[in-house]
Each structure stands twice: as C-alpha cells, then as structure tokens.
N, C-alpha and C positions, 0 to 999 in steps of 0.2 A: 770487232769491226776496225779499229787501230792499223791491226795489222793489215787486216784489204787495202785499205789509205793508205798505209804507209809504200805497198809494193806499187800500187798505182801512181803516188806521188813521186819515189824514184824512179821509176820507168821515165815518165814524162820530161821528169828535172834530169836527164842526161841523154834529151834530145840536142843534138844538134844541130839544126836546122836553124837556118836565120828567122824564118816567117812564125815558128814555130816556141822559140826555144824562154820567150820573153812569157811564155802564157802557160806555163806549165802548170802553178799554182791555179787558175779558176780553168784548164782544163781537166785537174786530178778533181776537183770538187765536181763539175759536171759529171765526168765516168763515175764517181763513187756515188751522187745519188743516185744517176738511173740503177745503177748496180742496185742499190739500198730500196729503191722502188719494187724492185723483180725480187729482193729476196725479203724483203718485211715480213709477211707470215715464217719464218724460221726465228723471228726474234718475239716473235708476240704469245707469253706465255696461255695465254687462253689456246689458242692455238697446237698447242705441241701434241696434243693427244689424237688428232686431226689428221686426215688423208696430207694435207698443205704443210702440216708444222714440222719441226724439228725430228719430233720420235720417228717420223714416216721417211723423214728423208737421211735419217743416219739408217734406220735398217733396208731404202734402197741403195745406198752409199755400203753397206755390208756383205748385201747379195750381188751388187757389182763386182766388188772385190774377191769376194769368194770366187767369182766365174772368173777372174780376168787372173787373180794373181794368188793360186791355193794355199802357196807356199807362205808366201804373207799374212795368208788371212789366218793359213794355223798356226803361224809364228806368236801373233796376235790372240790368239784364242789362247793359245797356250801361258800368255802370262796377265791373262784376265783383261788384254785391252779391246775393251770394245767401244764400237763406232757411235 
C-alpha cells in the first residue's frame, strides 16, 4: 500500500498550482483513502478465496493480460511468474 501513497503523494507534491500546491499532503491522504475504501476486500485475508478478494482479481488481472498482451503473458509463464 506504501507504494499506491507514495505515487499519489508525488503526483500531488509537484503540483504547481498556487491554490493548489500548499495542500498536497491532506489531498494525497483523501485520494489514498477512497482508493483504500474501493479496494479493502483485496487486502482482507478472509477474503481471498472469494469472487471480491485477491486470488479472483489476480486471475482477472491474468486473463486480461493474456488477451491484451500474449507475448507478455508467455514471457511470464515461461519463467514461473504468475499474477
């Protein structure tokens, strides 16, 4: 999760916008909770096995990639990384 925050929090902190550029700090924590709101079921181990959790959304995250990018996906299959 660090890293969501982290790319959210330098986005923001290299606004330069006058109205803008003083509030980057409690607007990177607004974005990352709702973010954090919309994705909770992928962190909650009860969960994972679940239409909602983790295991379901790395093998929709699989078969995406499969259709979208094959070359990638057998790149990936071929040295045992899987989604």
């Amino acid at each position: 999760m660090n890293e969501i925050l982290a790319t959210i929090y330098y986005t923001f902190s290299m606004d330069t916008h006058p109205d803008f550029k003083d509030h980057f700090e409690a607007d990177s924590f607004y974005c990352f909770s709702i973010l954090m709101g919309d994705l909770k079921d992928n962190f909650i181990q009860s969960f994972d096995k679940t239409k909602s959790g983790i295991c379901s959304k790395l093998a929709q995250l699989d078969l995406k990639l499969k259709k979208v990018d094959l070359q990638l996906w057998k790149h990936l299959q071929n040295h045992k990384i899987q989604a």
